[in-house]
C-alpha positions as CSV (number, residue, x, y, z in Angstrom):
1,X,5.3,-33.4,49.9
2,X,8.4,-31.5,50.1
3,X,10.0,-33.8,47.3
4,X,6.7,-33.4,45.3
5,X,7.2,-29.5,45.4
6,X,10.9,-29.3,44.5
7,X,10.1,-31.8,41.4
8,X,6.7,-29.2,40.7
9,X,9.0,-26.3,41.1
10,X,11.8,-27.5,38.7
11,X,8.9,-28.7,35.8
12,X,7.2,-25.4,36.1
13,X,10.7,-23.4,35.7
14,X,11.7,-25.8,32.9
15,X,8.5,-25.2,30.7
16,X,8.6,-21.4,31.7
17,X,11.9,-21.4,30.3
18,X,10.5,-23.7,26.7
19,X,7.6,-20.9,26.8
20,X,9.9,-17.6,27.0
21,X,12.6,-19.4,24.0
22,X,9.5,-19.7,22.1
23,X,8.1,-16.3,22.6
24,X,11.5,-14.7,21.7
25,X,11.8,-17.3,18.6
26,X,8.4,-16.2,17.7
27,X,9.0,-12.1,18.1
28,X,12.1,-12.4,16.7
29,X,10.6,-13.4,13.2
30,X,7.8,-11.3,12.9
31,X,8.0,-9.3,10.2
32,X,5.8,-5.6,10.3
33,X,5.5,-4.0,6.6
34,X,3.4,-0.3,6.1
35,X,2.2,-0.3,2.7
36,X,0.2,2.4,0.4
37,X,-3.5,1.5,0.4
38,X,-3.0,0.9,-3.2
39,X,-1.0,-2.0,-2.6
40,X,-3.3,-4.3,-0.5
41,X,-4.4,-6.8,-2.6
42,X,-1.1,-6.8,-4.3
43,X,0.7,-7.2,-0.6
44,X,-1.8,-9.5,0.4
45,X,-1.0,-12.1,-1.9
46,X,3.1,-11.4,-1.9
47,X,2.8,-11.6,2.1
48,X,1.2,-15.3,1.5
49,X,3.6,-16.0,-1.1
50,X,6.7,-15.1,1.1
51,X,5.5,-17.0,4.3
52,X,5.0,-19.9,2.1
53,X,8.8,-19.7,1.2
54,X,9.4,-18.7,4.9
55,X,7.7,-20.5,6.6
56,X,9.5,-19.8,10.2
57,X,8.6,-16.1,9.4
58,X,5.5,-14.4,10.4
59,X,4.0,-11.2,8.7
60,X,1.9,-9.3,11.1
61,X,-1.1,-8.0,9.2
62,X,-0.1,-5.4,6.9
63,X,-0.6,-1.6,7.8
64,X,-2.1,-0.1,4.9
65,X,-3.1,3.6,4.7
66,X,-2.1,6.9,2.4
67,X,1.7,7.5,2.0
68,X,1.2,10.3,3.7
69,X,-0.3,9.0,7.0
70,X,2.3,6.3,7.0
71,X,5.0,8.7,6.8
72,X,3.6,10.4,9.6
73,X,3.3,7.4,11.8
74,X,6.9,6.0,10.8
75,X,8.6,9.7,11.7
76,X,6.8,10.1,15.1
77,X,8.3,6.4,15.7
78,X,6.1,3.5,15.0
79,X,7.7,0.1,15.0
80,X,8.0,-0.6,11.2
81,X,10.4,-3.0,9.3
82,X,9.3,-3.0,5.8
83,X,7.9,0.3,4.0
84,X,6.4,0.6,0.7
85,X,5.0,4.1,-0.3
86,X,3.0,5.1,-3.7
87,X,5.3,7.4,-4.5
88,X,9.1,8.4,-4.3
89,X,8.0,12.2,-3.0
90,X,5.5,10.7,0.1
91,X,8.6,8.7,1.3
92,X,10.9,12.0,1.7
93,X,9.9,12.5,4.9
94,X,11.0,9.1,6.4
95,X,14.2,9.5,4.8
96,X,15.0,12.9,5.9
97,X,14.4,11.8,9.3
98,X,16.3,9.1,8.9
99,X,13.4,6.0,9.5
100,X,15.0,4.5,6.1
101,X,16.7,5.3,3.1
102,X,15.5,6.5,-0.5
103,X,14.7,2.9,-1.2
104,X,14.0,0.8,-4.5
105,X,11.2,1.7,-7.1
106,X,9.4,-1.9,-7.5
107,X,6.9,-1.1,-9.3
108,X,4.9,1.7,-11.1
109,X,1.4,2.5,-11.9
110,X,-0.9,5.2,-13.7
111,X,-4.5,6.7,-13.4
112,X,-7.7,6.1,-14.5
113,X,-11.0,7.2,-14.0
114,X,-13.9,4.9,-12.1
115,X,-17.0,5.5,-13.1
116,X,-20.0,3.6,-12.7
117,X,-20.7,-0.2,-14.6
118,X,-22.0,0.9,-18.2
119,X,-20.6,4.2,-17.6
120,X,-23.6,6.0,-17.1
121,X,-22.9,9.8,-17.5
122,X,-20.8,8.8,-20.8
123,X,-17.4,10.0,-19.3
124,X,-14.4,9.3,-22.3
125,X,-12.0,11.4,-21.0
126,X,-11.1,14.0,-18.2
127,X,-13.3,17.0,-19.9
128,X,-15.8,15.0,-19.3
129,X,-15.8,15.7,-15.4
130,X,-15.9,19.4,-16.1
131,X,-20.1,19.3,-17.1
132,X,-22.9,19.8,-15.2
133,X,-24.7,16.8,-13.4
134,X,-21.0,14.8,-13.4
135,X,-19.7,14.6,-9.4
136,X,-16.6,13.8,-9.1
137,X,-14.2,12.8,-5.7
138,X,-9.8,13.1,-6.1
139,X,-7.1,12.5,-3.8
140,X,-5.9,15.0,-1.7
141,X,-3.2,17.2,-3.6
142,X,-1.0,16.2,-0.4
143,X,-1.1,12.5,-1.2
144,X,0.4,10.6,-4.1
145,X,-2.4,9.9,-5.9
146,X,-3.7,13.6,-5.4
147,X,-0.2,14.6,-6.8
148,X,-1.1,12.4,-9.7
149,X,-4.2,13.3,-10.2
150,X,-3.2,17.4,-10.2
151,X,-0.4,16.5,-12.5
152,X,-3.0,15.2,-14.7
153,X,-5.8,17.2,-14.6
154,X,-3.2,20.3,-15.5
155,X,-1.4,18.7,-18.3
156,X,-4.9,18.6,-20.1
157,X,-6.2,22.6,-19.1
158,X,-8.9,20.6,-17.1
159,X,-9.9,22.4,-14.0
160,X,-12.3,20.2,-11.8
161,X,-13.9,20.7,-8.5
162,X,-14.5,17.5,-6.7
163,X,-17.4,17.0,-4.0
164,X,-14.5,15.8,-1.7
165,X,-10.9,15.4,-1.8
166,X,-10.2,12.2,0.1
167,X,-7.1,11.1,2.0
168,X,-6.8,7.3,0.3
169,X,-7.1,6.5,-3.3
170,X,-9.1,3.5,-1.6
171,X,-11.8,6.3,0.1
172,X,-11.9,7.6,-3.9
173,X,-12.6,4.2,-4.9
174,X,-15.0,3.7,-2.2
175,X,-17.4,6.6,-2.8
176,X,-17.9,5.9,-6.9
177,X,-18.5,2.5,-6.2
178,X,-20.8,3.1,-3.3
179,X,-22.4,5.8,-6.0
180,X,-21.6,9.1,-3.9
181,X,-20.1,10.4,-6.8
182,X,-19.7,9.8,-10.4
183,X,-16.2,9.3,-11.3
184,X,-13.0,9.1,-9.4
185,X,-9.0,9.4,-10.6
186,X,-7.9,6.5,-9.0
187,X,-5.3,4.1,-9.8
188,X,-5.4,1.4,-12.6
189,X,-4.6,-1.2,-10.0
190,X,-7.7,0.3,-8.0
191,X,-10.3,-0.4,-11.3
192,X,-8.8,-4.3,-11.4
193,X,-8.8,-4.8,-8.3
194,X,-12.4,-3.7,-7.9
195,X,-13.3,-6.9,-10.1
196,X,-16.2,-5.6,-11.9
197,X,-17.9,-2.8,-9.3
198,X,-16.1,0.1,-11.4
199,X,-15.1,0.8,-14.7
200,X,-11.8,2.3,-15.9
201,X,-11.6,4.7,-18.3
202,X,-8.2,5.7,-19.8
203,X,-7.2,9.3,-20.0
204,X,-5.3,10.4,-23.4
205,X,-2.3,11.6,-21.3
206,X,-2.3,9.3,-18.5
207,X,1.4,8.3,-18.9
208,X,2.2,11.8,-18.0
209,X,1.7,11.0,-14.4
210,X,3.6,7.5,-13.5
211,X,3.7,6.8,-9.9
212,X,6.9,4.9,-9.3
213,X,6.2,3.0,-5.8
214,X,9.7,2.8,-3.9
215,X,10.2,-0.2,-1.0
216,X,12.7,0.5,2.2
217,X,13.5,-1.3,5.0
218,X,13.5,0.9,7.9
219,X,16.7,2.1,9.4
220,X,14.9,0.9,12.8
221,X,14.1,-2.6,11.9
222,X,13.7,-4.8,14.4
223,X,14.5,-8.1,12.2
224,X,16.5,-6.4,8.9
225,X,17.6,-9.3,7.6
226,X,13.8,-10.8,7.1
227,X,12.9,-7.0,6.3
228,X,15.6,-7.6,3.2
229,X,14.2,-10.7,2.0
230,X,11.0,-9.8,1.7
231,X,12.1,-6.6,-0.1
232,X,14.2,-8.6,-2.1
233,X,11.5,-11.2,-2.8
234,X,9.0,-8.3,-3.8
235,X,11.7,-7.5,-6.9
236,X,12.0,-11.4,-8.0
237,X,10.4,-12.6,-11.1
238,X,8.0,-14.4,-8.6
239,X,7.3,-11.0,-6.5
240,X,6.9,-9.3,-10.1
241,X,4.7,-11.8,-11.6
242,X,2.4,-11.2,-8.7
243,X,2.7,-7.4,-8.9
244,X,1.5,-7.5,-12.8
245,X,-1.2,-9.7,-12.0
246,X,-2.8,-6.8,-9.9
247,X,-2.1,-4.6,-12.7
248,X,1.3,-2.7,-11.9
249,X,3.6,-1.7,-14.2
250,X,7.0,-2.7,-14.4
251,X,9.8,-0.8,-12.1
């Protein structure tokens, strides 16, 4: 018995030691990106893409909220390796507290607004929001498609009041498709990656109010090389291809 115990003892040590190398092999490669809601189906698919390359790398589902809630999250300390914002401006914060630097603009992007299939209330451009009978839900002027949408909205001398000013361009999306609302300014990406349950109209100015999105791996990074490939593969001809496929523009 006593022989049977010393031979149990030294198999059980051996695989705990097999189990803890694989659980540090396994945390070591585990890749955490934040991302602008804007970005999810976009992110989605690169995050597929890149494991597919990388296949001894694993991306823990991606974070995806407003810039500005990231930014929040990332200042007060969450564990973050890869960050990608809507906007240069929302990521300010995380590099003045030194979470990451000013990043790389990957892509860009513009506004349109989401109406209704067959565009019920006949909305061709912004003035259009400004009538009677015509609800319509923005961003919150704090968040970058808000900023956007302000931008916008005071290039033409339109002044709209919206039923609600939301916190995601996803939650603006959200309420015109679910028909609490009219139209939306939401992002171009939003209307094609809404496959049909919204409309996108175009407004005359909309290239007055580019988004550029920027990308950063976090100062904090837990596995910065990874954090870098990814980045890197996000600004490849393959990473690009898949970027204009969700409709974004060109860095």
């Amino acid at each position: 018995m006593k022989r049977m115990s010393a031979l149990s003892v030294a198999v059980l040590a051996a695989f705990g030691l097999i189990v803890a190398g694989c659980g540090n092999d396994e945390s070591g490669t585990r890749l955490t990106i934040f991302a602008a809601a804007s970005l999810q189906g976009s992110f989605d698919e690169l995050a597929e893409a890149f494991t597919g390359a990388h296949s001894d790398i694993d991306v823990a589902p991606i974070v995806y909220d407003g810039s500005q809630a990231l930014a929040q999250q990332i200042v007060e300390g969450a564990d973050v390796d890869v960050i990608a914002f809507a906007s240069q401006k929302s990521l300010g914060p995380v590099v003045e507290a030194k979470k990451s630097d000013a990043g790389q603009v990957f892509a860009t992007n513009t506004l349109q607004i989401a109406v209704a299939p067959g565009n019920p209330k006949r909305i061709t451009g912004l003035t259009d929001l400004t009538k009677n009978g015509v609800s319509t839900v923005l961003c919150a002027p704090e968040v970058p498609c808000g900023s956007a949408s302000q931008t916008l909205l005071k290039d033409a001398g339109v002044a709209v009041t919206p039923v609600s000013e939301e916190t995601s361009v996803t939650a603006v999306l959200t309420r015109v498709r679910n028909g609490e609302a009219d139209a939306g300014l939401v992002y171009t990406t939003d209307v094609t990656g809404a496959k049909g349950a919204v409309v996108g109209v175009t407004p005359a100015n909309a290239a007055v109010a580019i988004n550029r999105y920027p990308i950063a791996v976090a100062t904090g990074a837990k596995v910065p090389e990874e954090a870098r490939w990814f980045v890197d593969f996000v600004r490849s001809a393959a990473g690009q291809a898949i970027l204009r496929k969700h409709g974004f523009g060109a860095p």
